[in-house]
N, C-alpha and C positions, 0 to 999 in steps of 0.2 A: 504494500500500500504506500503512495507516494505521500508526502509530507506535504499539510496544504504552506502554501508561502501567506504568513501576517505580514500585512502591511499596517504603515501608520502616519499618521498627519496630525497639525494642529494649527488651530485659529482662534481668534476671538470666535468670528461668527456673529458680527451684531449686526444686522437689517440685512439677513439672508437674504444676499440674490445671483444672478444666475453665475457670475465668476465663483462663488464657494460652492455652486452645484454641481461648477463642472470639474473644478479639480476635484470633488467628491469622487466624480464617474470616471473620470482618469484613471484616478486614483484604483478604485475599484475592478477598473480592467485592468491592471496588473499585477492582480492579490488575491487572495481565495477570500481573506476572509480581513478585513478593512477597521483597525482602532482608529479613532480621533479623539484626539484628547483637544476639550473644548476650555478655553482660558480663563481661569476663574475673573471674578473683577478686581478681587486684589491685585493679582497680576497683572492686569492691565492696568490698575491706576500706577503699579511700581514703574513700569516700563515704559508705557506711553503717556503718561500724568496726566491720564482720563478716564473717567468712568465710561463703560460701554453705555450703548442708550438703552437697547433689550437687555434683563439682569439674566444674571448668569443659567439659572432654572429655566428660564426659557428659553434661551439660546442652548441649552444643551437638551429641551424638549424636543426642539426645532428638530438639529441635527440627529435625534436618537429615530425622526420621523422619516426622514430621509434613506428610501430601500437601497443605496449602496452602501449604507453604516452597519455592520455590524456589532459593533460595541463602542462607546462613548465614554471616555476615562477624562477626570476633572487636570489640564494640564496647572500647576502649582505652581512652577517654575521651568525655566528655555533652559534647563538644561537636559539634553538630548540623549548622553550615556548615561546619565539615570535614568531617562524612561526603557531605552535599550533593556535596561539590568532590570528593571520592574515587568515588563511587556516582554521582552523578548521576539521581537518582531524580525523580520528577514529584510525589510524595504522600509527605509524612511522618504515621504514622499514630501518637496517643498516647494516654493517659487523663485525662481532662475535668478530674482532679484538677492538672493544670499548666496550666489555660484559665486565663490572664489572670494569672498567676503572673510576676516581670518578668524570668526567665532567657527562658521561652517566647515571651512577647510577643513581645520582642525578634527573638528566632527566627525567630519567625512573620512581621514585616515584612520582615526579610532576605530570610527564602525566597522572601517573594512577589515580591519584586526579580526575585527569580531566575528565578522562572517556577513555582515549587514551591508545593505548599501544603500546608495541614496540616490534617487532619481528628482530632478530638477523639473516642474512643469514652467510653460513661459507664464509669467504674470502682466494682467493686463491690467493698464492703469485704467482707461475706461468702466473697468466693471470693481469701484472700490469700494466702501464703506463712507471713506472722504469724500470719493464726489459725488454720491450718495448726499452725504450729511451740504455738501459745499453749494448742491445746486438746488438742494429744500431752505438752504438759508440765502437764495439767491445771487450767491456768489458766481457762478459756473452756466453757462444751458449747455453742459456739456449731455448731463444725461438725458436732457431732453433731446437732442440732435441722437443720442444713443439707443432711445427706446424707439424716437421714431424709425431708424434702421431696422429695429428690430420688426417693426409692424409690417416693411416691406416685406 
């Protein structure tokens, strides 16, 4: 019997939309069986000194809703060979924006010590949280010019 491959990811995840869906499904096609560890809001206020807008329970309702999640683990802290040593997962899955970044690097030879590895999705600035929050507070019509694309 072959060994299924865990994968794993993590985000905030506050005003799910379609870019956290799709690295969801990415994600998903390369993994039998799919963890996300979703950001508590400690965490986020430490890192990014903000509170999310959806609280944490529901943003982790959200994603546990979501058919390419398999299991939903509260991420506590960005460090990545702890969740490694906890999870034990075979693929760590992230956004190409921390390729070659030297928290990742880092990371990235660890895991493969490990046996893990780490696959880079592209990230798109179009589909953020920011320009989300930037063009509800009329900063931006970016996601306005974004959704209407999408309608075509």
């Amino acid at each position: 019997m072959e060994k299924s491959r865990v994968g794993y990811t993590t985000g905030v995840f506050d005003l799910f939309h379609i870019g956290h869906l799709n690295i969801l499904k990415k994600a998903k096609e390369q993994c039998d069986y799919l963890i996300v560890g979703v950001s508590t809001d400690e965490l986020v206020k430490e890192y990014k000194n903000k509170v999310p807008i959806i609280p944490y329970a529901e943003r982790v309702a959200i994603v546990e809703a979501i058919r390419y999640v398999d299991k939903v683990v509260p991420q506590i802290n960005r460090d990545k060979l702890a969740a490694y040593h906890e999870i034990k997962f075979d693929v760590m899955f992230v956004g190409d924006d921390w390729k070659n970044s030297s928290i990742f690097s880092e990371t990235e030879k660890e895991l493969n010590k490990l046996g893990a590895g780490v696959v880079y999705f592209p990230y798109t600035n179009s589909k953020s949280t920011t320009s989300i929050v930037r063009f509800i507070r009329g900063e931006s019509d970016n996601i306005g010019h974004v959704m209407q694309q999408n309608k075509n």
